[in-house]
C-alpha positions in Angstrom: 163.8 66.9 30.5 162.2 63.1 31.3 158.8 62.8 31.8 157.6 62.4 35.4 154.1 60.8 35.7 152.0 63.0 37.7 149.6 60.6 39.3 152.9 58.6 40.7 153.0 61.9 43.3 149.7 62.5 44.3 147.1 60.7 46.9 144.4 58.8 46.5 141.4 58.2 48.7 142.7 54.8 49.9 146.5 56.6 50.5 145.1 58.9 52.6 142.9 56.9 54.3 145.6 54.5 55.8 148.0 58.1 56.5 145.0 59.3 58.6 144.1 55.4 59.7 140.6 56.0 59.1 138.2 54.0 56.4 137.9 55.3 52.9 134.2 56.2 53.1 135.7 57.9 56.5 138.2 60.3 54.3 135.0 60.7 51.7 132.6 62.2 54.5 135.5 64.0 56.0 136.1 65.6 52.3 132.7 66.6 51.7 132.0 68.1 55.6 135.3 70.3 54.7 137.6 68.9 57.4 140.2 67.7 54.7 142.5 70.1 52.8 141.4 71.1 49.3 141.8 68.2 46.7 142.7 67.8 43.1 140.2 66.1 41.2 140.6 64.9 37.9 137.1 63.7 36.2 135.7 61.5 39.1 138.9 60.6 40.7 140.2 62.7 44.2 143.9 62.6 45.0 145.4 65.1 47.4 149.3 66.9 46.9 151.7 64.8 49.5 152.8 68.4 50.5 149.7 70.0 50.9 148.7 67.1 53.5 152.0 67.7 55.2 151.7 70.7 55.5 147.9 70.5 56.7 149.0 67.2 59.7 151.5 69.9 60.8 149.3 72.8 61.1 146.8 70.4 63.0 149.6 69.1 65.3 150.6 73.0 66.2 147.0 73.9 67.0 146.9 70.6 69.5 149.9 71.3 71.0 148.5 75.3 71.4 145.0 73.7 73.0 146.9 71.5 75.0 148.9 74.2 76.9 146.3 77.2 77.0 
């Protein structure tokens, strides 16, 4: 079995922020206001699961696409 780094598959702040196109401090206030999915945080350090922000853009893109033709 070889060692795969963790960190190398999970999100940081800035990572997100240029997915989203929105400032860091912009994903930071988002976080704490509980519009972002849940995050994995590690000592001080946030990072979010590629998959679980996939899986969150799609959910959001359903729910627009709902709103759009009610």
């Amino acid at each position: 079995m070889q060692w795969v780094p963790v960190l190398d598959h999970l999100l940081t702040t800035a990572d997100l922020a240029r997915i989203l196109g929105i400032s860091p401090s912009g994903v930071r206030s988002a976080r704490h206001e509980g519009r972002l999915p849940p995050a994995v945080v590690i000592g001080r350090r946030v990072y979010w699961r590629p998959s679980t922000i996939e899986r969150w853009l799609r959910e959001r893109e359903r729910a627009d696409g709902e709103t759009r033709q009610a």
